[in-house]
C-alpha positions in Angstrom: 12.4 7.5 9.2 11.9 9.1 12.7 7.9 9.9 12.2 4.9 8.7 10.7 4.9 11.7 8.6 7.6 11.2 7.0 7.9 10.1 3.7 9.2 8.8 0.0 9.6 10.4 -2.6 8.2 8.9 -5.9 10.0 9.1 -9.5 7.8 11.9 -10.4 8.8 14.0 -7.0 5.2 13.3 -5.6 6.1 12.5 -1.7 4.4 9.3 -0.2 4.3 8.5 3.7 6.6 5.2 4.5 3.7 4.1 6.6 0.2 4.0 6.0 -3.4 2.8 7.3 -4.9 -0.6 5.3 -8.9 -0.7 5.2 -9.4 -4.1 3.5 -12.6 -6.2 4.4 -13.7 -3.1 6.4 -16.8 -1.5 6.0 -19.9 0.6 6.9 -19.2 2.5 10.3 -16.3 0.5 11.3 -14.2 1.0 8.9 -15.3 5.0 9.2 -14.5 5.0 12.8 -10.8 3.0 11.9 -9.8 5.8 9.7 -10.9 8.2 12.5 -8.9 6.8 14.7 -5.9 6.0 12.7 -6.0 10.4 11.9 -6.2 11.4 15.0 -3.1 9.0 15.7 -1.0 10.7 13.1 -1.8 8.6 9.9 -1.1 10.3 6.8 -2.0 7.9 4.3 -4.9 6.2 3.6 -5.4 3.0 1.3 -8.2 1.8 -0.3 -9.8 0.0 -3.3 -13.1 0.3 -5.8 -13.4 -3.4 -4.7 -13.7 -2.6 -0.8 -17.2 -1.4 -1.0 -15.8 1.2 1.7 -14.7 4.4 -0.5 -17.4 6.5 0.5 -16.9 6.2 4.8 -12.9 6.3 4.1 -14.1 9.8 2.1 -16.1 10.8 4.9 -13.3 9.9 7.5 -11.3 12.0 5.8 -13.5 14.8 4.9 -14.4 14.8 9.1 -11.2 14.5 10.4 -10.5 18.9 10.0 -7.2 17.9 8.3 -6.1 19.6 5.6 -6.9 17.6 1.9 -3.6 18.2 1.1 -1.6 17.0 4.6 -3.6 12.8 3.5 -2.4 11.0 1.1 -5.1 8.8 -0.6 -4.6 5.3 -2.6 -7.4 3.8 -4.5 -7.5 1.1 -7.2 -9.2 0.0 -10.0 -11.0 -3.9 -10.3 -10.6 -6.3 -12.5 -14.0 -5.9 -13.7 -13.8 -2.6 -14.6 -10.2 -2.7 -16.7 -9.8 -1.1 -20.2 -9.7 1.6 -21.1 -13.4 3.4 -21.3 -14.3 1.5 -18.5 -11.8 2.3 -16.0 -12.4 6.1 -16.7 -15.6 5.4 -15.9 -14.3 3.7 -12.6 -12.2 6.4 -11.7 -14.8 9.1 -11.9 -17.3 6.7 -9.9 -14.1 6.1 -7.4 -14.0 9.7 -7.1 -17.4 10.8 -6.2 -17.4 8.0 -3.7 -14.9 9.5 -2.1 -15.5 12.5 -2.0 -12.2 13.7 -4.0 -11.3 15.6 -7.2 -7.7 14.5 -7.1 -6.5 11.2 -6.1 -3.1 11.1 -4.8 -2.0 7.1 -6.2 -4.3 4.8 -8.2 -3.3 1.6 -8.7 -4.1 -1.4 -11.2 -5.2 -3.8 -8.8 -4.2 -6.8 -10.1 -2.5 -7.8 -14.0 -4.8 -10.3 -15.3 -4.1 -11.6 -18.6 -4.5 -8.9 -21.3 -5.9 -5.9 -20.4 -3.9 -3.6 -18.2 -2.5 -2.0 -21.1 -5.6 -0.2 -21.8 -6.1 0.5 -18.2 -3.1 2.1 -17.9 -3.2 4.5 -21.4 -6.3 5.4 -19.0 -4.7 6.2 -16.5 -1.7 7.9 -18.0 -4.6 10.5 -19.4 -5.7 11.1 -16.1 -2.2 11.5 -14.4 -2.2 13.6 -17.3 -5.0 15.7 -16.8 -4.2 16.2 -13.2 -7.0 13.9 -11.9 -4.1 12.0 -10.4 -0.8 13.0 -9.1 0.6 9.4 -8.8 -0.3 6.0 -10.9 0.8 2.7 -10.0 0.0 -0.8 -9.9 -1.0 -3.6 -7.8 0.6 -7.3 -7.6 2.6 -7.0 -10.2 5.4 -9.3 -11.0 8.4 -8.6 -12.5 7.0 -9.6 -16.3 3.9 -7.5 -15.9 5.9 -4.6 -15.1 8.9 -5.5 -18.1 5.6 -6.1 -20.5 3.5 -2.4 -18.9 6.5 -0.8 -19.9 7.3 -1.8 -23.2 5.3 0.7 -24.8 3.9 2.6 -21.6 4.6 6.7 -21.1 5.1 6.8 -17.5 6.6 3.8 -15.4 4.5 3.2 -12.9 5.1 4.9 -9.1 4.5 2.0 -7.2 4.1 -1.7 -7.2 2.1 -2.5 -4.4 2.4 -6.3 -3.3 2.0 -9.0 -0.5 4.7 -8.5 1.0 5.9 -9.7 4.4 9.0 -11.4 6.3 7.6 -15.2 4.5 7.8 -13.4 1.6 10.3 -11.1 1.4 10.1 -10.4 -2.7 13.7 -9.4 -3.1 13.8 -10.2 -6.4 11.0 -7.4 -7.2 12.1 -5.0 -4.8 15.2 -5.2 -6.4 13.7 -4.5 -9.7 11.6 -1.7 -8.8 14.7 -0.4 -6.9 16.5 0.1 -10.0 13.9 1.4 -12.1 12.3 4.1 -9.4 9.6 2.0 -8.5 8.5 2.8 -4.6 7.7 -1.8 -3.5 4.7 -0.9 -1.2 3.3 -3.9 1.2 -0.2 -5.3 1.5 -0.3 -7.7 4.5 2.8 -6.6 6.0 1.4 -8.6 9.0 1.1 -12.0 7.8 -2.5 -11.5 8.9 -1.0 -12.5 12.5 0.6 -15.7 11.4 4.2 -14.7 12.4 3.1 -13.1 15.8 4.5 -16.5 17.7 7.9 -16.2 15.7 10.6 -17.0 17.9 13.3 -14.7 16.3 10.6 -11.9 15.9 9.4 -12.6 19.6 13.5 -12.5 21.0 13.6 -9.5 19.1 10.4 -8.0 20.3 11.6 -9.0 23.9 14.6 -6.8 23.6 13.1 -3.4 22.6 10.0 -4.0 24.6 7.8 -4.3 21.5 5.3 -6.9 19.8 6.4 -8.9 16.8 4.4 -7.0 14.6 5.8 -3.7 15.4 8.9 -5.8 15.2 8.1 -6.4 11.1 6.7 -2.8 10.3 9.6 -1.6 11.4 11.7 -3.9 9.3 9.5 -2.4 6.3 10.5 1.2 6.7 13.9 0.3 7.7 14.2 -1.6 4.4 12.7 1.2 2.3 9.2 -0.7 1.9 6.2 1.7 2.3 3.7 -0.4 4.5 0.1 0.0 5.6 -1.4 -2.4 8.0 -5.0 -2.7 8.4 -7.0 -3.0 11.9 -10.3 -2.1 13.3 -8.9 -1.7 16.9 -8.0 1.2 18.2 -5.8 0.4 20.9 -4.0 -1.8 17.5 -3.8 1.1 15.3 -2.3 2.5 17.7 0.3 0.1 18.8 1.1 -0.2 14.4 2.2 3.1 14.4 4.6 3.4 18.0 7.7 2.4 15.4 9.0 5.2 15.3 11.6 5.1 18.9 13.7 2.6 18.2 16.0 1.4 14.8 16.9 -2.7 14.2 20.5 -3.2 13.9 21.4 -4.6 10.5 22.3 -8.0 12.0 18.4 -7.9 13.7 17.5 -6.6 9.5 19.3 -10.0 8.7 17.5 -12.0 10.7 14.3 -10.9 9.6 14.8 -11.5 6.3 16.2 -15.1 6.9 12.6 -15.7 7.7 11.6 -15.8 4.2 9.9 -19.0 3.0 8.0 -17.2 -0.4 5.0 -18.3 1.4 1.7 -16.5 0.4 -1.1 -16.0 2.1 -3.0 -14.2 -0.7 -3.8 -15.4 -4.8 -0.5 -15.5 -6.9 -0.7 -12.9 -9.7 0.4 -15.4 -12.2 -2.7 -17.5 -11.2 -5.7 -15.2 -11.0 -6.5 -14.9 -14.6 -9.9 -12.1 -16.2 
């Protein structure tokens, strides 16, 4: 990975930039100015959720950048509220008039629950389908979810996108998702700041002149995780995206990993229960 632009490649061929831009608990004009910014910087990929009350500036961003529709790649998911299967083709239309967008590149369940994302996803399977949607995935899913999605599913999902950070490190479901073509995606990459004082991050920082968090999105790409960290500031979605001049030696890889506590910062899948 030697550019933001470039990118994975799905199980159904559909290509995905390693590295995208995070809008979550962004809204109104900031979070249209944030998308500017992060398009003019060379983001390709732009992720989103029903939930974020922001789909209609992210399609305006988009829609006022003068990039081509098909040079952005566009993630959005469908809530809990709004799972089965009726009711998230009705969320998927609404999703897409918000935004602006006939097709949707990746839509993701955005969290399990307890019994219905079985009928959300025969939904979505018609839409992938009908061409509505080039990718479908889902959302903090665990390893079970995904073994009990696919017991009867069509298509296996595209990506499983998931806290995911050096505190937890999730190698058990990247390793799953590995061998069954699943892209592991990261939400949080950052720790939300809490690892920015890390002393093995900060000594490794030190050495290529870069921040600890630049530190840790490039130990995503390196490690095959497709990241998308989320700030208002320009001068920091900015900074996010300088990875791309310098490589981590595999001992540096190690050492990162070593960091991992499975310490979450967000709701565990297996406790958030609709």
């Amino acid at each position: 990975m030697k550019h933001i632009t470039d990118c994975a490649t799905l199980n159904n061929g559909v290509t995905m930039p390693w590295f995208g831009f995070g809008t979550y608990q962004a809204k109104g004009n900031e979070v249209y100015e944030a998308v500017k910014v992060a398009l003019e910087t060379g983001y390709r990929s732009i992720d989103t959720a029903a939930v974020y009350g922001n789909e209609q500036e992210v399609g305006k961003a988009i829609a006022d950048s003068g990039i081509a529709r098909s040079e952005i790649f566009v993630t959005t998911k469908v809530w809990n509220d709004d799972q089965g299967y009726d009711s998230t083709l009705r969320a998927f239309e609404d999703s897409q008039k918000r935004l602006g967008l006939n097709v949707i590149d990746l839509y993701l369940i955005h969290w399990p629950g307890k019994d219905k994302f079985k009928d959300t996803w025969k939904a979505m399977e018609r839409l992938y389908d009908e061409g509505s949607i080039r990718a479908i995935g889902v959302s903090n899913f665990h390893v079970h979810h995904l073994q009990e999605l696919m017991k009867d599913s069509n298509v296996v999902p595209a990506v499983d996108q998931v806290e995911l950070h050096p505190g937890l490190t999730q190698q058990e479901l990247h390793d799953y998702c590995r061998a069954h073509g699943i892209q592991i995606e990261a939400w949080a990459p950052l720790m939300k700041g809490k690892l920015s004082d890390n002393t093995t991050l900060l000594g490794i920082a030190q050495k290529y002149g870069k921040s600890p968090a630049q530190i840790i999105l490039r130990w995503d790409i390196q490690n095959r995780i497709v990241t998308i960290p989320k700030s208002v500031t320009p001068s920091r979605i900015r900074e996010n995206a300088d990875i791309f001049d310098f490589e981590l030696t595999q001992d540096e890889l190690k050492l990162i990993d070593a960091l991992n506590e499975n310490k979450r910062i967000g709701t565990d899948p297996d406790k958030l229960f609709f």
